[in-house]
Each structure stands twice: as C-alpha cells, then as structure tokens.
N, CA, C and O atoms as a Tinker XYZ file with bonds, in Angstrom:
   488  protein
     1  N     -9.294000    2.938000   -4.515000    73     2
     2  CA   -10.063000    3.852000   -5.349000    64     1     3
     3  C     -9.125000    4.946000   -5.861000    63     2     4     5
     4  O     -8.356000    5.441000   -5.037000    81     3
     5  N     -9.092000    5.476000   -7.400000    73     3     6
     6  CA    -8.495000    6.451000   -7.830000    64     5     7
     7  C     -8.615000    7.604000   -7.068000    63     6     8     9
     8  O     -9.582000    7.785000   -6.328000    81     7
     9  N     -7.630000    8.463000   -7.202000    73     7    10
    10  CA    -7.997000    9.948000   -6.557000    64     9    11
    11  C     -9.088000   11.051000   -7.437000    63    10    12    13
    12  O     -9.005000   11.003000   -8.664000    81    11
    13  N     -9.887000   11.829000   -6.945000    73    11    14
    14  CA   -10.670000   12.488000   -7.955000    64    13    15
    15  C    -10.181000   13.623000   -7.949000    63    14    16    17
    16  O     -9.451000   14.029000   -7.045000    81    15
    17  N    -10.487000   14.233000   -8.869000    73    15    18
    18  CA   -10.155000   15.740000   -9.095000    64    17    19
    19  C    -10.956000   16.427000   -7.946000    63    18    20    21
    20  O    -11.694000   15.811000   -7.177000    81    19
    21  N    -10.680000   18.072000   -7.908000    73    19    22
    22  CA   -11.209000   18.666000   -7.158000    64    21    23
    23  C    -12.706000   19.009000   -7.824000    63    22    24    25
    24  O    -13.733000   19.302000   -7.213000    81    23
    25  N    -12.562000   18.915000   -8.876000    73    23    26
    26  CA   -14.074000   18.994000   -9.773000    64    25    27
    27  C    -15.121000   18.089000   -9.722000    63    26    28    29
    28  O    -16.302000   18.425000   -9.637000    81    27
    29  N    -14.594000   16.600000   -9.789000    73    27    30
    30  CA   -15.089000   15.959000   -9.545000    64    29    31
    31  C    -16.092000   15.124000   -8.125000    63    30    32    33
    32  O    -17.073000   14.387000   -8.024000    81    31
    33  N    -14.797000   16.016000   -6.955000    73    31    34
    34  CA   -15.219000   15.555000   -5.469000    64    33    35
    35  C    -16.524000   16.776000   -5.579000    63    34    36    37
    36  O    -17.709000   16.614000   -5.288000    81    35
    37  N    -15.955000   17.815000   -6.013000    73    35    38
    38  CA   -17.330000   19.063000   -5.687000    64    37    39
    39  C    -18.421000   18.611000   -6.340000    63    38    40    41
    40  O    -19.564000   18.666000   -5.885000    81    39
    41  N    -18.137000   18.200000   -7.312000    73    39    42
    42  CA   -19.706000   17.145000   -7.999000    64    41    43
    43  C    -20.137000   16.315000   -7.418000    63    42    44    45
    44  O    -21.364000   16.269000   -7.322000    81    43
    45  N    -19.335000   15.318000   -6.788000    73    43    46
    46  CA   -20.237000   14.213000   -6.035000    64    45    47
    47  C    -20.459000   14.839000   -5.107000    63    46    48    49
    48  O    -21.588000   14.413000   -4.860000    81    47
    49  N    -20.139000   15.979000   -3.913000    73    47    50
    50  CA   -20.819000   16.455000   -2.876000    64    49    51
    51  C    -22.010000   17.601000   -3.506000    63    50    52    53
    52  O    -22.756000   18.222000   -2.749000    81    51
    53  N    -22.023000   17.666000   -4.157000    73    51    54
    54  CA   -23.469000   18.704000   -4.725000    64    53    55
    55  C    -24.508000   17.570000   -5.041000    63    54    56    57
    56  O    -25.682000   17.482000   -4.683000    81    55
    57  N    -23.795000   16.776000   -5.768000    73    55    58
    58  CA   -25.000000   15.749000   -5.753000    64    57    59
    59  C    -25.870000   15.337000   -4.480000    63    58    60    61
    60  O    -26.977000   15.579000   -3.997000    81    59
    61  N    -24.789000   14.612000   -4.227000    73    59    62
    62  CA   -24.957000   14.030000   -2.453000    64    61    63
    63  C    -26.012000   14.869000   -1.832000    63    62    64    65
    64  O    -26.871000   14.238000   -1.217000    81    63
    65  N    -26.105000   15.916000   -1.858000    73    63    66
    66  CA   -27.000000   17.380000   -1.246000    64    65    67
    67  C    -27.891000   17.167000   -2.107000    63    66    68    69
    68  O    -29.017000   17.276000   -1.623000    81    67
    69  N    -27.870000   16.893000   -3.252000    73    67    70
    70  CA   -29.065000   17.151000   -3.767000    64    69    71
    71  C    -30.045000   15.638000   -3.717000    63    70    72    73
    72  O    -31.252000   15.500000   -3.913000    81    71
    73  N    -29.260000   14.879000   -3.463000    73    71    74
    74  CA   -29.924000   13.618000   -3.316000    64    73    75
    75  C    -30.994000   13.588000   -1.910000    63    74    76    77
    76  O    -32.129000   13.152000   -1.717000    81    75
    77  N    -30.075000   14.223000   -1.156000    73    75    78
    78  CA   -30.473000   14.260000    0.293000    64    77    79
    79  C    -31.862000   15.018000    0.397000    63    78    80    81
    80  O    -32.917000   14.567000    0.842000    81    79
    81  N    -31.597000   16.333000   -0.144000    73    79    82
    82  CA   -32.906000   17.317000   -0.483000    64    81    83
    83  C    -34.045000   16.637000   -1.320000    63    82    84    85
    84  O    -35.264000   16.807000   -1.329000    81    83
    85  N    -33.492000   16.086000   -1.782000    73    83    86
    86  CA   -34.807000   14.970000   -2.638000    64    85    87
    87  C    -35.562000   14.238000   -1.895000    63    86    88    89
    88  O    -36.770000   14.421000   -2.043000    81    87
    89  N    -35.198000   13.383000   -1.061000    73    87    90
    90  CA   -35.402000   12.298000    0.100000    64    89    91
    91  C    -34.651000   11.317000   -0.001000    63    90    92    93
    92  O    -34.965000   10.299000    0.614000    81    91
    93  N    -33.178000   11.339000   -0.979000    73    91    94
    94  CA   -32.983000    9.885000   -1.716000    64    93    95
    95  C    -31.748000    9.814000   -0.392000    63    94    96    97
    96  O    -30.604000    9.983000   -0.814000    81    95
    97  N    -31.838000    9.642000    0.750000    73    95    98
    98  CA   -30.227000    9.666000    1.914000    64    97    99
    99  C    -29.329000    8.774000    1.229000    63    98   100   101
   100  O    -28.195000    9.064000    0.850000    81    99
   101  N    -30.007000    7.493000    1.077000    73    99   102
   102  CA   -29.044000    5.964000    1.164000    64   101   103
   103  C    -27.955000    6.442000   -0.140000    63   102   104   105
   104  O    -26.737000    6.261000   -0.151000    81   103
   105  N    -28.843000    7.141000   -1.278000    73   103   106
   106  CA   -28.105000    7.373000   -2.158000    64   105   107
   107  C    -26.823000    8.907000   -2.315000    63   106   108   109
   108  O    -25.876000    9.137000   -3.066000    81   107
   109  N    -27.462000    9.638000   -1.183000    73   107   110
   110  CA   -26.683000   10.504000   -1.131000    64   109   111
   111  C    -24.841000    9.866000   -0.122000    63   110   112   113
   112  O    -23.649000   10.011000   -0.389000    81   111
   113  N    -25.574000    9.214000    0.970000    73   111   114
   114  CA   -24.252000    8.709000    1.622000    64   113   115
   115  C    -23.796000    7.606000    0.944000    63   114   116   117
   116  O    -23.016000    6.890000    1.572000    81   115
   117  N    -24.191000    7.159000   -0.612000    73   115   118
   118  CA   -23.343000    5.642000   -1.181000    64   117   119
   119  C    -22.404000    6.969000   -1.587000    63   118   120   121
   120  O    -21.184000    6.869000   -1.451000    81   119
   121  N    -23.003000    8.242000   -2.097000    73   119   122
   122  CA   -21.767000    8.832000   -2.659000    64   121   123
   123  C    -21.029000    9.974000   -2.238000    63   122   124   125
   124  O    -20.425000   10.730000   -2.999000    81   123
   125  N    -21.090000   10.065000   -1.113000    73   123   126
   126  CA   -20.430000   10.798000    0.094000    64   125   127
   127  C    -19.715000    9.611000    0.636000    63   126   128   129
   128  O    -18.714000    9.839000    1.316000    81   127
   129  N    -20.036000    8.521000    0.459000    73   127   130
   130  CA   -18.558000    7.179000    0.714000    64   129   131
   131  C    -17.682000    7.086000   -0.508000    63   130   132   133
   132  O    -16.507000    6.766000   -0.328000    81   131
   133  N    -18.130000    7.337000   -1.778000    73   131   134
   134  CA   -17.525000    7.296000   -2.713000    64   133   135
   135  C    -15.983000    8.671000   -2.434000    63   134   136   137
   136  O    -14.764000    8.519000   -2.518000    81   135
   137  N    -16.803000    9.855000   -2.110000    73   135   138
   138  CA   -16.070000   10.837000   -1.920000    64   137   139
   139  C    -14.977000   10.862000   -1.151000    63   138   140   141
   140  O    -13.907000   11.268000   -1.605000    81   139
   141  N    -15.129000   10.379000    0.261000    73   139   142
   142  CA   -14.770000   10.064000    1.420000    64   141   143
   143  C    -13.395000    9.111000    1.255000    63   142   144   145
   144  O    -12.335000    9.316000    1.846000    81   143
   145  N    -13.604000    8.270000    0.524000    73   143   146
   146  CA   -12.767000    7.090000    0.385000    64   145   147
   147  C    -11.736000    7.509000   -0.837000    63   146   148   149
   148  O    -10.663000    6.924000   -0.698000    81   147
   149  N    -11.776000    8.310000   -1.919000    73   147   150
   150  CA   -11.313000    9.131000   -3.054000    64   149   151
   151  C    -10.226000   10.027000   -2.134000    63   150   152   153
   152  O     -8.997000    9.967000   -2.147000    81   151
   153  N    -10.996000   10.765000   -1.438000    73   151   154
   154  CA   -10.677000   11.527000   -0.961000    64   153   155
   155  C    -10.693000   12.162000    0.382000    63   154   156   157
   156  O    -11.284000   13.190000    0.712000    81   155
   157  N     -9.897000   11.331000    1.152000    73   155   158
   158  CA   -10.029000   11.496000    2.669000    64   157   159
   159  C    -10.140000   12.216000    3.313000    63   158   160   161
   160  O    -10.792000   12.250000    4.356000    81   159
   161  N     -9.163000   13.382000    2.551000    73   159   162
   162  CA    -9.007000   14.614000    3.461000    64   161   163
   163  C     -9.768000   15.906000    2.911000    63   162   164   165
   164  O     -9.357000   17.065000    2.885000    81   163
   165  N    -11.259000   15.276000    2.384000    73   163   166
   166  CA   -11.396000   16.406000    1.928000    64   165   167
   167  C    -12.275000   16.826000    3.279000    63   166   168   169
   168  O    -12.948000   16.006000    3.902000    81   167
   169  N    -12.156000   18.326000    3.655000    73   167   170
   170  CA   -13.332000   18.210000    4.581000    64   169   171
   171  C    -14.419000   18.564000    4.080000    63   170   172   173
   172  O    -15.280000   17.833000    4.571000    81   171
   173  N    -14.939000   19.380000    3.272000    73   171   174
   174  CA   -16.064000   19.401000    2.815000    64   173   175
   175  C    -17.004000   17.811000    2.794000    63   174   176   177
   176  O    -18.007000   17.702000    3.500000    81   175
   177  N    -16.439000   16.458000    1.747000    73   175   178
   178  CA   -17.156000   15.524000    2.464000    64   177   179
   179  C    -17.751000   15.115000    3.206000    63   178   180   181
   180  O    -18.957000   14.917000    3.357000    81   179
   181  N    -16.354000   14.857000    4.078000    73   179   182
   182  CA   -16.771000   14.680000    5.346000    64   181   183
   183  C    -17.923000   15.372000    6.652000    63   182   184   185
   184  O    -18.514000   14.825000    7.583000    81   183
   185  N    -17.862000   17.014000    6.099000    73   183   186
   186  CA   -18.640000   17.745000    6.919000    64   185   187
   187  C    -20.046000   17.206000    5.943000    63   186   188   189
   188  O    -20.897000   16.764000    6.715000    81   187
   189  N    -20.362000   17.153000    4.928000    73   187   190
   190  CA   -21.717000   16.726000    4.151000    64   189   191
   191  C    -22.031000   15.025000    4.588000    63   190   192   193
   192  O    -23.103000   14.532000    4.237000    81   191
   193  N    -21.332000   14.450000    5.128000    73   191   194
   194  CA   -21.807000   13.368000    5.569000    64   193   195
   195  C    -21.740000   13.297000    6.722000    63   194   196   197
   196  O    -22.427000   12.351000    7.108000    81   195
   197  N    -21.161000   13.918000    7.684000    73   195   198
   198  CA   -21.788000   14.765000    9.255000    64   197   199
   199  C    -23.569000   14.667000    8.929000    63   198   200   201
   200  O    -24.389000   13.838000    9.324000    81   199
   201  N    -23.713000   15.728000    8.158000    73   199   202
   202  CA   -24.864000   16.559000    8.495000    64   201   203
   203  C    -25.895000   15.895000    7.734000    63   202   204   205
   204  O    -27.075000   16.210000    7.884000    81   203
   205  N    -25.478000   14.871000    6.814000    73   203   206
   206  CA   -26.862000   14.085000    6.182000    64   205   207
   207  C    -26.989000   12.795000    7.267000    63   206   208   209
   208  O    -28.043000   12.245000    7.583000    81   207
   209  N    -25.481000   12.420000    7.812000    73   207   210
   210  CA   -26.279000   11.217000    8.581000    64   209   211
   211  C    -27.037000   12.160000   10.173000    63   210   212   213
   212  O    -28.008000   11.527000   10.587000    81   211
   213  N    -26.871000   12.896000   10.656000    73   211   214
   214  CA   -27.261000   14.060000   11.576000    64   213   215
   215  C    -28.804000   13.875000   10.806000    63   214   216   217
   216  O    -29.583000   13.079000   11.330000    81   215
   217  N    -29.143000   14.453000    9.832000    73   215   218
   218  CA   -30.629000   14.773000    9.087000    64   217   219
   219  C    -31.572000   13.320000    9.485000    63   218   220   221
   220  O    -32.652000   13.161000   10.054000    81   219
   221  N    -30.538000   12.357000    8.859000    73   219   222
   222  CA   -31.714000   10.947000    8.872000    64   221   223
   223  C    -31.524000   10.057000   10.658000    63   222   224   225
   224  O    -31.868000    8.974000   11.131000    81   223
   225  N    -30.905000   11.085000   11.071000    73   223   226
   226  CA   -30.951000   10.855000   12.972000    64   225   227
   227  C    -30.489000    9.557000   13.059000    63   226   228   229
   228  O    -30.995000    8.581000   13.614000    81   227
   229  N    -29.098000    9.715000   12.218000    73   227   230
   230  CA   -27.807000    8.839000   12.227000    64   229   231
   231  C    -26.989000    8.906000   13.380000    63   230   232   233
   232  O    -25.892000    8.388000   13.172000    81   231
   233  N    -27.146000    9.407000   14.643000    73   231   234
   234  CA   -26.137000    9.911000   15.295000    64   233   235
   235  C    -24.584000    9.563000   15.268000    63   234   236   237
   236  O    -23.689000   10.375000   15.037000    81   235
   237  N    -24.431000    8.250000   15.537000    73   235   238
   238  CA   -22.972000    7.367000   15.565000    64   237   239
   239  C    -22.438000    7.821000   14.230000    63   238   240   241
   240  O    -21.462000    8.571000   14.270000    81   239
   241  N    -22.827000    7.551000   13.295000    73   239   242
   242  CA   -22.420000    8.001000   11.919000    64   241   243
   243  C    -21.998000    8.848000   11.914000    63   242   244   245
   244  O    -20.799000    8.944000   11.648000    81   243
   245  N    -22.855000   10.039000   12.240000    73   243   246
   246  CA   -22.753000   11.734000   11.875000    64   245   247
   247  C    -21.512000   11.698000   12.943000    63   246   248   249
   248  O    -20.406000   11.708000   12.403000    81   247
   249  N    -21.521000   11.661000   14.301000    73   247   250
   250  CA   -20.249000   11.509000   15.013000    64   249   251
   251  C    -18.926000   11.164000   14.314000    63   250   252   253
   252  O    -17.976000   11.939000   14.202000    81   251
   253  N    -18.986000    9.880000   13.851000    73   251   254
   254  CA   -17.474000    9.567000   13.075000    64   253   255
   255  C    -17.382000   10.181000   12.107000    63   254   256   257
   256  O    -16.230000   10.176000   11.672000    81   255
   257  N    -18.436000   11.024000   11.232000    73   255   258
   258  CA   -17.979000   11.851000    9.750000    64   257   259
   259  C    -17.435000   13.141000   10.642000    63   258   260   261
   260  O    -16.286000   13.539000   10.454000    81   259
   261  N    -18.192000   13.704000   11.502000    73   259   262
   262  CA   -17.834000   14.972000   11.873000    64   261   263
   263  C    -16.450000   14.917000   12.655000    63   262   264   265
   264  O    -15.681000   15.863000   12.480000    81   263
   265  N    -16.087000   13.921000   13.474000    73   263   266
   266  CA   -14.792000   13.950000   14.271000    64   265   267
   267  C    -13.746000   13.801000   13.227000    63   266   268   269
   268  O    -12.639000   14.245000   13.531000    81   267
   269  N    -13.915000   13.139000   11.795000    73   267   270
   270  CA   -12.691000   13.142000   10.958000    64   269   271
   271  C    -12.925000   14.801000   10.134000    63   270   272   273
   272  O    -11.986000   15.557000    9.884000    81   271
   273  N    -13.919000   14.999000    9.919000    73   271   274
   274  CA   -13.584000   16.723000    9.239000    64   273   275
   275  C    -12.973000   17.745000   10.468000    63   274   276   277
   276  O    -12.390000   18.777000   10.136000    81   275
   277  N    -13.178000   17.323000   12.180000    73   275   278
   278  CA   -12.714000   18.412000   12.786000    64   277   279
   279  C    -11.213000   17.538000   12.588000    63   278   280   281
   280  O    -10.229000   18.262000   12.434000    81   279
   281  N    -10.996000   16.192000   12.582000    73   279   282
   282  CA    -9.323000   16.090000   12.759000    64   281   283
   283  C     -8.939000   17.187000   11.312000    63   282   284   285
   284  O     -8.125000   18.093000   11.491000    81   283
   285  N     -9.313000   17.083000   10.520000    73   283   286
   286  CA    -9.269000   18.023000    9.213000    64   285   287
   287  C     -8.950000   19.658000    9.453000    63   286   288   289
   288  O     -7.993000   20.342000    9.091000    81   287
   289  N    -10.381000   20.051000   10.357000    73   287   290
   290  CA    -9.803000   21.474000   10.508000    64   289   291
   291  C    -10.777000   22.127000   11.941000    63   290   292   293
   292  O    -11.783000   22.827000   12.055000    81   291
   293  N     -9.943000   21.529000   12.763000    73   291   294
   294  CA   -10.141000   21.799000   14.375000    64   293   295
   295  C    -11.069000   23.365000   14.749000    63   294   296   297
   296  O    -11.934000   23.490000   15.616000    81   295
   297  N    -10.639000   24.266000   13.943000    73   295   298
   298  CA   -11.168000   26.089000   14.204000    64   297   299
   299  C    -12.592000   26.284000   13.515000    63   298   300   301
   300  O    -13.175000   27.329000   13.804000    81   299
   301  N    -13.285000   25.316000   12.553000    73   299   302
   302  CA   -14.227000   25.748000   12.158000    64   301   303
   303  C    -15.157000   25.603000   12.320000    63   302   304   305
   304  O    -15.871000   24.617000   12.503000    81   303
   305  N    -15.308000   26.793000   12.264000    73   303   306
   306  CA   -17.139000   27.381000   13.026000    64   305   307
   307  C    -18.412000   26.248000   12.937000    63   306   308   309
   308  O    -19.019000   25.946000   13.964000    81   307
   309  N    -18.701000   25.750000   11.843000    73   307   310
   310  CA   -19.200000   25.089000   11.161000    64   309   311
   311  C    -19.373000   23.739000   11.432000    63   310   312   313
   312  O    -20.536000   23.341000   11.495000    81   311
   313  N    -18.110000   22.636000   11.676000    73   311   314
   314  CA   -18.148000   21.665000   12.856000    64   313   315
   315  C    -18.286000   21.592000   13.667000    63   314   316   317
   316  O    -18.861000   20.606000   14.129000    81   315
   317  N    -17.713000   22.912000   14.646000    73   315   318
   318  CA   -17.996000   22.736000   16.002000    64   317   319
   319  C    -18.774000   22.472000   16.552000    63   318   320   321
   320  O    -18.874000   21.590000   17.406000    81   319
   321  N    -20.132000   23.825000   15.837000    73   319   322
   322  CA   -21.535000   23.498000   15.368000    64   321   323
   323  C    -22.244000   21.842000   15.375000    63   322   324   325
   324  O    -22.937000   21.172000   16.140000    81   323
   325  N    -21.616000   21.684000   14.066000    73   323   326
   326  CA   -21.718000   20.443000   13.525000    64   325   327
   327  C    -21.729000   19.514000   14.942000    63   326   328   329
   328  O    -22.842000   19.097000   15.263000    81   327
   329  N    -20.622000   19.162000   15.794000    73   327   330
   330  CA   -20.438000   18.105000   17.220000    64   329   331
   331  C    -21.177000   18.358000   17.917000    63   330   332   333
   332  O    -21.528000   17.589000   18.812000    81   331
   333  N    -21.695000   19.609000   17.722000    73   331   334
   334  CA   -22.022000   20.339000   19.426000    64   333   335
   335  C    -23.524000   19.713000   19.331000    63   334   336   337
   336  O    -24.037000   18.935000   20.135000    81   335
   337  N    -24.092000   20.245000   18.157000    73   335   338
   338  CA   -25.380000   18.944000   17.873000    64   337   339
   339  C    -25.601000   17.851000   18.003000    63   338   340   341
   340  O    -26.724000   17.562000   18.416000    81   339
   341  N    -24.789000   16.937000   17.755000    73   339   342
   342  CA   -24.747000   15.814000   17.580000    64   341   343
   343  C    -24.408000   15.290000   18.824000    63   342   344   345
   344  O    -24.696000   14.093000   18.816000    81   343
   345  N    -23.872000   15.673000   20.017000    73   343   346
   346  CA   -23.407000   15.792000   21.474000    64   345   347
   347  C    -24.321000   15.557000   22.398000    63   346   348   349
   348  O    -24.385000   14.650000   23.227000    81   347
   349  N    -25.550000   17.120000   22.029000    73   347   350
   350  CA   -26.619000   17.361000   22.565000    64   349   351
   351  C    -27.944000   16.091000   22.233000    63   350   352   353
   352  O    -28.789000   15.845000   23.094000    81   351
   353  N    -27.931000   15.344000   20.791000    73   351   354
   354  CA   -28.511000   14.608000   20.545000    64   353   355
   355  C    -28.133000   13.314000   21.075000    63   354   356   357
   356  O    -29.109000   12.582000   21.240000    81   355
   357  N    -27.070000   12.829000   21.379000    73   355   358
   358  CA   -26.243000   11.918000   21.821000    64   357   359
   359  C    -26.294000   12.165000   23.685000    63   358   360   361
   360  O    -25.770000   11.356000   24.451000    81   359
   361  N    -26.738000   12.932000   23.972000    73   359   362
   362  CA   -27.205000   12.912000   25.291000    64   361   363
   363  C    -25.799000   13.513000   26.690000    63   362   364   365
   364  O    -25.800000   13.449000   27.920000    81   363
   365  N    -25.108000   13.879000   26.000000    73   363   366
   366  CA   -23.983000   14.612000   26.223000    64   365   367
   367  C    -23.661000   16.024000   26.493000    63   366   368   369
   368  O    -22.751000   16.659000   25.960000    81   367
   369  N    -24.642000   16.524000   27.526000    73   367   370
   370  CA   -24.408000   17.891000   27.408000    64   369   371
   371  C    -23.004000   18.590000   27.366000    63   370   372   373
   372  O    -22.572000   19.384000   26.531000    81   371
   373  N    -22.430000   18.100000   28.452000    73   371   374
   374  CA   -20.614000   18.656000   28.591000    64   373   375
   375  C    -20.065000   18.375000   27.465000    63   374   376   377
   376  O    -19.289000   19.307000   27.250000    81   375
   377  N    -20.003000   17.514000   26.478000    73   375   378
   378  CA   -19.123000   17.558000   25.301000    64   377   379
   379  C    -20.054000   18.780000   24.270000    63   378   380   381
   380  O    -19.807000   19.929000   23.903000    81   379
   381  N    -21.248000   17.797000   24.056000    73   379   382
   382  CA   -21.996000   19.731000   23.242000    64   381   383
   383  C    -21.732000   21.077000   23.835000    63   382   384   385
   384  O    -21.493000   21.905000   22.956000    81   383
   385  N    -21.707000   21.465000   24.822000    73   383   386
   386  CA   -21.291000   22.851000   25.195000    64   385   387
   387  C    -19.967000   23.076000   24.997000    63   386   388   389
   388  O    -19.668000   24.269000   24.934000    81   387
   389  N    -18.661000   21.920000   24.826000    73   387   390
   390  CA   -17.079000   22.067000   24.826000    64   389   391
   391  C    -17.324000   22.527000   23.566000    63   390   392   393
   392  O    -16.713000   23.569000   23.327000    81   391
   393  N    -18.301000   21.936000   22.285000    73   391   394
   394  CA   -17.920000   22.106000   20.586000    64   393   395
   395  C    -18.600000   23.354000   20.530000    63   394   396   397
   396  O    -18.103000   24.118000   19.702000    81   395
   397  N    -19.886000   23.941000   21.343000    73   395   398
   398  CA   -20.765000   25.207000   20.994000    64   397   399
   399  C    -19.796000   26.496000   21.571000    63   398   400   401
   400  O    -19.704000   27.597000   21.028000    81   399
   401  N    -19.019000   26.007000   22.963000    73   399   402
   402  CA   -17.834000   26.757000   23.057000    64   401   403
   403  C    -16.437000   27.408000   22.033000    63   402   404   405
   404  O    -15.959000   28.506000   21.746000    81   403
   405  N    -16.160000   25.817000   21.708000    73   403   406
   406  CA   -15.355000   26.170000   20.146000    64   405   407
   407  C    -16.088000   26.903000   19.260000    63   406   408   409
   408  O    -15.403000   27.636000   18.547000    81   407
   409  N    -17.574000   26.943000   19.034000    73   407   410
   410  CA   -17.892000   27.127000   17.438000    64   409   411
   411  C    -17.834000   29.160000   18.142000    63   410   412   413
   412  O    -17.395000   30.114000   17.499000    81   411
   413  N    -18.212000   29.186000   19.051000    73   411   414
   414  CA   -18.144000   30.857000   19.229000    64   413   415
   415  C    -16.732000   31.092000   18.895000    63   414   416   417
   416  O    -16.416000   31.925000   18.046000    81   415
   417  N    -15.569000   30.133000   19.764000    73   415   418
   418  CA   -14.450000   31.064000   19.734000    64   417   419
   419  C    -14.025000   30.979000   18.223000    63   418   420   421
   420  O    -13.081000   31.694000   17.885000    81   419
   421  N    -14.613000   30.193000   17.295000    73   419   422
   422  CA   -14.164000   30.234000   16.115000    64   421   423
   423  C    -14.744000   31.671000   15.148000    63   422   424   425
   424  O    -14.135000   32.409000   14.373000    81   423
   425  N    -16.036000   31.654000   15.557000    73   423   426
   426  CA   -17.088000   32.769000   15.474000    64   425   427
   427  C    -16.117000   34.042000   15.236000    63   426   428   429
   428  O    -15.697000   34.541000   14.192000    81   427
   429  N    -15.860000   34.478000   16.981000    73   427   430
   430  CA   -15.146000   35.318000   17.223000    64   429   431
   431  C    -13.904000   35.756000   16.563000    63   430   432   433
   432  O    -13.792000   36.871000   16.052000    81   431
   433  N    -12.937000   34.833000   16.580000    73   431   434
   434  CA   -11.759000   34.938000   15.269000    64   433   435
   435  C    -12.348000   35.543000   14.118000    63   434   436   437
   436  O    -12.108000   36.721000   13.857000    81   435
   437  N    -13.043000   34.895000   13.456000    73   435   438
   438  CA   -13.544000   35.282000   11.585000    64   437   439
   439  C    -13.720000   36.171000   11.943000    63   438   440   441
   440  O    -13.066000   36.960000   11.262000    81   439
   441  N    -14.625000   37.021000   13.192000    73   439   442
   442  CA   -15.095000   38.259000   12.998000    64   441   443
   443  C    -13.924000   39.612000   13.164000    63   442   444   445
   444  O    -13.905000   40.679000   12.551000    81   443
   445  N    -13.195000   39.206000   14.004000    73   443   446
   446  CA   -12.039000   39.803000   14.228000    64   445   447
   447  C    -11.004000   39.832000   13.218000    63   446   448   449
   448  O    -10.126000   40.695000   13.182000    81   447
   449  N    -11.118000   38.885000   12.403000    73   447   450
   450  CA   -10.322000   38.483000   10.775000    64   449   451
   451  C    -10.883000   39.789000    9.726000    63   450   452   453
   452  O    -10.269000   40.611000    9.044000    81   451
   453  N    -12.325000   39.542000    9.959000    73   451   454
   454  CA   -13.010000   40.121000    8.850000    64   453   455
   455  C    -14.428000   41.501000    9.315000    63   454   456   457
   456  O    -15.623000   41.637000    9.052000    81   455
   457  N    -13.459000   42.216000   10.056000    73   455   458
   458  CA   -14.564000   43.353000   11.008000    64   457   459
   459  C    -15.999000   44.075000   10.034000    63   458   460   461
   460  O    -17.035000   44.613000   10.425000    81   459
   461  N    -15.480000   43.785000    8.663000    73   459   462
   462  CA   -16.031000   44.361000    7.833000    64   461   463
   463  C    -17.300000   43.177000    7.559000    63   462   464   465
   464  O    -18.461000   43.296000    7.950000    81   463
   465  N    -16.962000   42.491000    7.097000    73   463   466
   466  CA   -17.999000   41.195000    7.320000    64   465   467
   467  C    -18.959000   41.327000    8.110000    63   466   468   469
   468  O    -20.093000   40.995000    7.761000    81   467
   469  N    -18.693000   41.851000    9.365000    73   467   470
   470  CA   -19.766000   41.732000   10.553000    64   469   471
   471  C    -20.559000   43.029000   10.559000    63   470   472   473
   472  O    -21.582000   42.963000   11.241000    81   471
   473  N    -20.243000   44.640000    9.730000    73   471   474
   474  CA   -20.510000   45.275000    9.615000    64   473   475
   475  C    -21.698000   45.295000    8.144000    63   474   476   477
   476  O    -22.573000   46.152000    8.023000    81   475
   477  N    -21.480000   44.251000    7.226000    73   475   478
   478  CA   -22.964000   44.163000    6.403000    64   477   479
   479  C    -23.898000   43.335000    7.373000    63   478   480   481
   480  O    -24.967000   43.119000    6.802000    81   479
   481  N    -23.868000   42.923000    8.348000    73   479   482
   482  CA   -24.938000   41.957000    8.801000    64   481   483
   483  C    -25.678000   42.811000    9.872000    63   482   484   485
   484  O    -26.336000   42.136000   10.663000    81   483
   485  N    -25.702000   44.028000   10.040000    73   483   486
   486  CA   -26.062000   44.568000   10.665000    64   485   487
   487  C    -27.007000   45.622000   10.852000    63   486   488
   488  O    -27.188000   46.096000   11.973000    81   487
C-alpha cells in the first residue's frame, strides 16, 4: 500500500470516528486497517482502533491495536488508559493496574511539564 500523507491518514481516522459514532464499526475498522497498513507508525491509528475494537467488546483486537500504539509511545497517558481497560476486561487485574499505574505516572509528568495546565482545571 502507498504511503499517505499526514492529511490524508487524519482523514481516514476522523472518518473512522465518525463511522463508529454512527453505528457503522465494520466500516470504521476496514478504514483504520487501511490507515494502519499506510501507515504503521502512526499512533493515532492505532490508538483509534484500540478503542473502536474496545467499543464493539473486541477485546483481542483492541489488545493488539493498543500494544502496537504503546510500542509507538510507551509514556502516554492515554494508552495506558487505553491497556489498563482492556486488562481489566480481559480478566487481568495485575496487568490493568501495571497500565492504570503507568497512565498516572504519565499523568503526573504532563502535569509537572505543564503546572499551568493543571491550574485552569481547577
């Protein structure tokens, strides 16, 4: 498969979301594979096909999308999240509490990155 632009991958993952929000899944993950396969390393993809096969209580799926966006980017809040769910659904408490562990200490960093950030939420 050709490589896509960065314009183009952000289009097929907005779609993908919007397919999903519709009820249309099958059609949102034909093109979150489209994405995926274009573009391997994108993590955004990959984290949007985490969380749609997660939605339609894909577990195995959502597992292999989410373990290639954390090989992608190990610190973010957002996957960790992302496993720690999918862990807990998967019947795994000790691995969900290792990723809900990560997603704080990732938490913690941004906030310490961005003190000001944490000061509008308040």
């Amino acid at each position: 498969m050709r490589r896509v632009t960065d314009d183009e991958l952000q289009h097929l993952i907005e779609d993908a979301t919007f397919d999903y929000t519709m009820g249309d899944g099958d059609a949102a993950l034909a093109k979150l594979s489209r994405a995926t396969a274009a573009a391997p390393d994108s993590f955004a993809a990959w984290h949007a096909a985490a969380e749609i096969h997660f939605g339609l209580r894909r577990f195995d799926d959502a597992l292999v999308a989410a373990e290639q966006a954390h090989r992608l980017r190990p610190d973010d809040l957002f996957i960790n999240t992302t496993l720690s769910r999918v862990w807990m659904e998967k019947g795994d408490k000790a691995r969900a509490e290792h990723f809900g562990a990560q997603a704080k200490i990732a938490n913690w960093k941004d906030q310490l990155k961005n003190p000001d950030a944490r000061q509008d939420t308040l």
